[in-house]
C-alpha positions as CSV (number, residue, x, y, z in Angstrom):
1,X,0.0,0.0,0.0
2,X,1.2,3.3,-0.5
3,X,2.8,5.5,1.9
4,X,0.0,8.3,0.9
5,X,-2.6,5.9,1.6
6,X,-0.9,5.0,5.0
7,X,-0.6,8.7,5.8
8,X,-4.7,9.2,5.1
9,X,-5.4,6.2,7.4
10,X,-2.8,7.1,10.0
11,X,-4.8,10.9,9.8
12,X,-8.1,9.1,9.9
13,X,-7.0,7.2,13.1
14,X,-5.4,10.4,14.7
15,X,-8.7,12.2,14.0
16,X,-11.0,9.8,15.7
17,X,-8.6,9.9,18.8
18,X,-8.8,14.0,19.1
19,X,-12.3,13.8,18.7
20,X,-13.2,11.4,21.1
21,X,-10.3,12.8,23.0
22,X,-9.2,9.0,23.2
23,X,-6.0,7.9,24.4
24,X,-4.7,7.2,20.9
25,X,-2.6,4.0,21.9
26,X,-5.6,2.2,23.1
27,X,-7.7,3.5,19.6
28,X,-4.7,2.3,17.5
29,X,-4.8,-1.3,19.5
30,X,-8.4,-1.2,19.0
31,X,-8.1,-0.7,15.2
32,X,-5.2,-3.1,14.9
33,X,-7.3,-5.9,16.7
34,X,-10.9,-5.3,14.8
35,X,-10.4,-2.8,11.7
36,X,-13.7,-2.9,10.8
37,X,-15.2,-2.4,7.5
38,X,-12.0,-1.0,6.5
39,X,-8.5,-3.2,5.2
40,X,-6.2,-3.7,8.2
41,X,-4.0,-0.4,9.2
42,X,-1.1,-0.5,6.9
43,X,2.7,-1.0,8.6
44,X,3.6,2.4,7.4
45,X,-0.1,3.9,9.2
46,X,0.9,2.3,12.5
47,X,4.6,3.3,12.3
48,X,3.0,7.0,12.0
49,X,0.3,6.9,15.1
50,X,2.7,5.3,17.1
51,X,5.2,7.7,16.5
52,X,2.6,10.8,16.6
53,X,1.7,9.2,20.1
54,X,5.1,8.4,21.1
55,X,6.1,12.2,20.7
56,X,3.1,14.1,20.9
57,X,4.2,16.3,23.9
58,X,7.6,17.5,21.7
59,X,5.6,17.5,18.6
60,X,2.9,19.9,19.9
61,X,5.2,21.6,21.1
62,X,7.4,22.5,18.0
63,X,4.3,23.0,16.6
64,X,2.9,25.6,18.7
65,X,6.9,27.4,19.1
66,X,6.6,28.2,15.1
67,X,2.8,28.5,14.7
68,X,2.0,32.3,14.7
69,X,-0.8,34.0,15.4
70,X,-2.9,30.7,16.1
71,X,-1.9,27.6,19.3
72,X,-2.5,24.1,18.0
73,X,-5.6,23.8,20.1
74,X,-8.0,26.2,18.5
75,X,-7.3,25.0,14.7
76,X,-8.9,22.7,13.1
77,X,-8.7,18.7,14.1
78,X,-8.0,17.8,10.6
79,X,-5.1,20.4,10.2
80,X,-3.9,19.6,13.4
81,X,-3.2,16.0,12.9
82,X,-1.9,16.6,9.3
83,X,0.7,19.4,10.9
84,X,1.4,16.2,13.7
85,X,2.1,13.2,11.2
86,X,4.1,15.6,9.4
87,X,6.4,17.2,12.0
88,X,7.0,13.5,12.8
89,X,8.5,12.4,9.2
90,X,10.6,15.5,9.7
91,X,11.8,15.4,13.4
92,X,11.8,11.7,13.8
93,X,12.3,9.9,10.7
94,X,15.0,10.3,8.4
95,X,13.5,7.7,5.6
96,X,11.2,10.9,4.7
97,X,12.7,13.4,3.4
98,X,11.5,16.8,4.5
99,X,9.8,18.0,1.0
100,X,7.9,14.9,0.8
101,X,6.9,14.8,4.5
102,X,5.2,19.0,3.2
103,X,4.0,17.6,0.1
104,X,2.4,14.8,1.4
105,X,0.6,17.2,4.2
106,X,-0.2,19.8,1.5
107,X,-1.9,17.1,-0.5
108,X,-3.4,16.3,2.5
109,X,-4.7,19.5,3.3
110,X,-6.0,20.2,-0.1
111,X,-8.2,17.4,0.2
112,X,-9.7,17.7,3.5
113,X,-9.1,21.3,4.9
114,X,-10.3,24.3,3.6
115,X,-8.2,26.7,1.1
116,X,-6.8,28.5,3.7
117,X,-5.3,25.7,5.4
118,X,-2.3,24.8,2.8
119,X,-0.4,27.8,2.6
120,X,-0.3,27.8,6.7
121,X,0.3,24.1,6.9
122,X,3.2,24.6,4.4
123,X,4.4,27.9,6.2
124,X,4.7,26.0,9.5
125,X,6.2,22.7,8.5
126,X,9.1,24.8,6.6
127,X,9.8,26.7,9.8
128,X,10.1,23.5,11.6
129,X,11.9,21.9,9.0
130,X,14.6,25.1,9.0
131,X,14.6,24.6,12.6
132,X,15.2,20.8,12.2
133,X,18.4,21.5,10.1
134,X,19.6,24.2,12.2
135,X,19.9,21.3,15.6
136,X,21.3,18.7,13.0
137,X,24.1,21.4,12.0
138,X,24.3,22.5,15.9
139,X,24.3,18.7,17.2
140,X,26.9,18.2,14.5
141,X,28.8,21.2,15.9
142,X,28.9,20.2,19.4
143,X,30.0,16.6,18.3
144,X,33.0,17.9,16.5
145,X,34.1,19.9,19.2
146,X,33.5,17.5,21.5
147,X,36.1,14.9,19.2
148,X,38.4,17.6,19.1
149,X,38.3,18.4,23.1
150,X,38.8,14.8,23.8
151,X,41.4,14.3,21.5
152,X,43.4,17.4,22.6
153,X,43.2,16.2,26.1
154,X,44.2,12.4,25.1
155,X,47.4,14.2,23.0
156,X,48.7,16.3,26.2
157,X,48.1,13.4,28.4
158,X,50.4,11.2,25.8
159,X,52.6,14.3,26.1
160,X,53.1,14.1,29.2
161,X,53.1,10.4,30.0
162,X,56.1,10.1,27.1
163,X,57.9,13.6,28.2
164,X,57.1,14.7,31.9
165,X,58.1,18.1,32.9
166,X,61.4,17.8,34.4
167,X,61.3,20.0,37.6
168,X,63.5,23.2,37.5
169,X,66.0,24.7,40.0
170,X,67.5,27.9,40.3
């Protein structure tokens, strides 16, 4: 099944959860166990709600840091969840690239949301995306320096176990 499909099904079951305000492990575990008149949740589908569930706090989060002008509560449940799967592919899984995860949510939004909902959806997602490449490059930073401090310390402490300061006497 496609990954699009699985995105639409993972949104569907992310939906139901925010409007029953349903703890969305136990809906997932319900849909797993009895899918009902719908094909079983694809692998893909589940890998999304879990990890939607799994990071939910951080994700709204992130969210709400680079939404302006509106908090993720007050919009709409269908754009919420779309901005949610979405920040996930970005933030947590590097098989997605970043232009597909917006794509995928634009297509998304097009569908289901009204016409205003795109160009915001896409405005947000690219914020958190900068912001995403910003902590890689900063997280790449620190871990560089942190090689380099480690190996200057290892180097002097060579130093001096080969060559120890002779003491000096006037």
């Amino acid at each position: 099944m496609a990954r699009s499909t699985a995105r639409k099904r993972a949104l569907n079951t992310l939906y139901e959860a925010d409007e029953k305000g349903q703890d969305i492990p136990s809906l997932l575990a319900e849909r797993i166990l009895r899918p009902g008149a719908q094909t079983p949740l694809p692998d893909y589908a589940i890998d999304l709600v879990r990890g939607v569930s799994d990071h939910l706090r951080l994700i709204d989060i992130t969210l709400d840091e680079h939404s302006t002008g509106w908090k993720l509560s007050r919009m709409a449940v269908v754009d919420r969840n779309i901005l949610r799967i979405a920040a996930w592919e970005i933030i947590y899984n590097p098989d997605v690239p970043e232009r597909v995860a917006i794509d995928e949510a634009l297509s998304l939004a097009k569908t289901l949301s009204d016409s205003d909902a795109p160009p915001f959806i896409h405005g947000l997602l690219s914020a958190v995306a900068v912001d995403r490449e910003q902590a890689l490059i900063d997280e790449a930073s620190a871990k560089t320096a942190e090689r380099e401090e480690a190996q200057a310390v290892e180097t002097e402490a060579a130093r001096n176990r080969c060559c120890p300061k002779r003491g000096r006497t006037r």
